[in-house]
N, C-alpha and C positions, 0 to 999 in steps of 0.2 A: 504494500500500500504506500510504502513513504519513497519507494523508487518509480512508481507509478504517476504519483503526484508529482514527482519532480519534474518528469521528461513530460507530463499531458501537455502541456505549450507547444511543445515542437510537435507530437501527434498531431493536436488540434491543428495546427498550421500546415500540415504536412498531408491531410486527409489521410492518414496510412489507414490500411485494413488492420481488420483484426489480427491477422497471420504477421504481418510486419513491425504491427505495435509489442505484442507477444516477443518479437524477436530483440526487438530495440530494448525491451523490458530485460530479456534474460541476459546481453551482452553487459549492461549497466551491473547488473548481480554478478555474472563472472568477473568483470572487473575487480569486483571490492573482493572478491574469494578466488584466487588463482586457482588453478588448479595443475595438475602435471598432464593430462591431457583434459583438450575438451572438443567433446564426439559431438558438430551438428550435423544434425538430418534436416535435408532439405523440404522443403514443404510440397512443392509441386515438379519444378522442373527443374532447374538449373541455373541457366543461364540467365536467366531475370529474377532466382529466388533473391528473397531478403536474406537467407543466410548466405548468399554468395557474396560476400562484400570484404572478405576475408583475402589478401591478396597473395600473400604468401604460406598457407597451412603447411604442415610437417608431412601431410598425404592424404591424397582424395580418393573415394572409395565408387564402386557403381556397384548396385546389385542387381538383378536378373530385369532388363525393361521390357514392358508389355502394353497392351494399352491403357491407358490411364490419364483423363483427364484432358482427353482429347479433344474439347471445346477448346485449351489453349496451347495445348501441347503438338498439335497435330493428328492426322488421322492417318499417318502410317507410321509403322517402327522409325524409320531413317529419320522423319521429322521428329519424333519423340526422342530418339537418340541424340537426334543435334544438339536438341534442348538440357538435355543430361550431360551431356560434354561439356554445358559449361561450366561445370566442376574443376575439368582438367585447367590444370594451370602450369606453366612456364618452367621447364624442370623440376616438377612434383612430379614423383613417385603418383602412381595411380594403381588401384586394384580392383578387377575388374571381374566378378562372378559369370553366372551363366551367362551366354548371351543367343540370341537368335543368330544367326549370319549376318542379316539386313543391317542389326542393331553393330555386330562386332564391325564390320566394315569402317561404321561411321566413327564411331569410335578410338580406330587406329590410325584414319585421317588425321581427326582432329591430335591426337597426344603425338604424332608426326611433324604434327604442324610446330605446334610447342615445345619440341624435344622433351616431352617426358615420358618418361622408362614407364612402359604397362606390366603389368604382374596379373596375367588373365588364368582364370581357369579354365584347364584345357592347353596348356602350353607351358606358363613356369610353374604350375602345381595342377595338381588335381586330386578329385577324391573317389578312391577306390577301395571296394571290399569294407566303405566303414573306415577309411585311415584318410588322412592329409597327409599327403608327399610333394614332397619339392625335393630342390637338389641338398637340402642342409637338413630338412626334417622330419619324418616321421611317425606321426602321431595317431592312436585310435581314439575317434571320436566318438564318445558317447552319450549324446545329447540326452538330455533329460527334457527337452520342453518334444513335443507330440509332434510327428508328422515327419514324412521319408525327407523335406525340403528342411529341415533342422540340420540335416548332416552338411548341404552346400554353404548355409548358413554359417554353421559353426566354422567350417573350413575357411571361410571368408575372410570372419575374426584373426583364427590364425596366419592368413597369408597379412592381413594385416600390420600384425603383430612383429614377420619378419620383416614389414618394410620400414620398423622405427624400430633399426638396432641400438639406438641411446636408451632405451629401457632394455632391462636385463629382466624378461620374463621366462622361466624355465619350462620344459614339456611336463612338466608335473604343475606347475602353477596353470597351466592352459588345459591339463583334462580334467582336475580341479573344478577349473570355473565353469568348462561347459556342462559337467556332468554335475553340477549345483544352480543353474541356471534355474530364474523363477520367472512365470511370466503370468501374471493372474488376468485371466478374461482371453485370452489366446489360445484356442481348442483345450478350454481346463475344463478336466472329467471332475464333474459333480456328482459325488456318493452319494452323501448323505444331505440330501432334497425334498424340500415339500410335495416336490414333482414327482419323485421318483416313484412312485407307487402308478402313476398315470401311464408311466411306460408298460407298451406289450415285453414278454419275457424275452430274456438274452438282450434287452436292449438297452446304451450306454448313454447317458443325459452328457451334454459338455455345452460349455459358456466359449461364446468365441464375441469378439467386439470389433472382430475385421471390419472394416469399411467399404473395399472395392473385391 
């Protein structure tokens, strides 16, 4: 409330959205509270998000793009992808999850264009059999949050992870955190439910809060 009050002058003058205002809010709070890393997710696309405003970050991430939001984003992957490249910045490290073709294509343009080094799945790592492999690490993953797409997930974190060798995280501190991971409202299986008696037999109630 008392960082909210401070900056509403410039909102108000600025007509920002919600989405922008939220963001100008939480830069103002990381400021006063540093942090050793600090992970944004971008809100719609890229290239015009408000978290893009970051000019030099330590490494930019892509995860698997689909359609999404396609009123601004475009109505085909390449368009969507272009809008997600603008992540990529100027000799940043970039890592790069699943990708379609259409989408990888664009993408290899753009961090070409910028000279920076991609870390994609399917080329400097991948995951097989349940493990994260690259050329330095091999790890089994064993996600604890639901669903076969936890495994590319989790592997992401770790390719991540070797692209900021200034942190010294170990393969025990990485299957650790993914095998302790919590995500409440994301495919969570609900036991013990008011509901649960409403289900026919053999069948599993779960809370999800996805959006798209």
């Amino acid at each position: 409330e008392r960082l909210l009050r401070h900056i509403a002058p410039v909102l108000s003058s600025q007509s920002a959205t919600f989405f922008e205002a939220t963001t100008a809010l939480a830069f103002l709070a990381f400021s006063e509270k540093p942090a050793d890393i600090l992970l944004l997710e971008t809100g719609m696309g890229g290239r015009l998000d408000a978290t893009n405003v970051l000019e030099r970050p330590a490494l930019t991430a892509i995860t698997p793009i689909s359609f999404d939001h396609t009123e601004y984003l475009g109505n085909t992957l390449e368009k969507i992808a272009a809008e997600k490249a603008g992540i990529i910045k100027r000799g940043v490290p970039c890592v790069i999850g699943r990708q379609a073709p259409q989408a990888a294509q664009v993408l290899d343009g753009k961090a070409s264009e910028l000279q920076a080094s991609l870390f994609r799945l399917g080329h400097e790592w991948k995951v097989e059999a349940g493990r994260y492999i690259s050329a330095t690490r091999n790890i089994a993953l064993k996600p604890a949050l639901a669903g076969t797409h936890q495994f590319d997930n989790a592997a992401t974190a770790v390719a991540c992870i070797e692209q900021l060798p200034q942190f010294s995280i170990s393969d025990e501190h990485i299957a650790r955190g993914i095998a302790s991971a919590n995500w409440p409202a994301r495919l969570q299986p609900l036991s013990a439910h008011p509901y649960q008696h409403l289900l026919p037999a053999g069948m599993q109630l779960f809370l999800d809060g996805g959006h798209n």
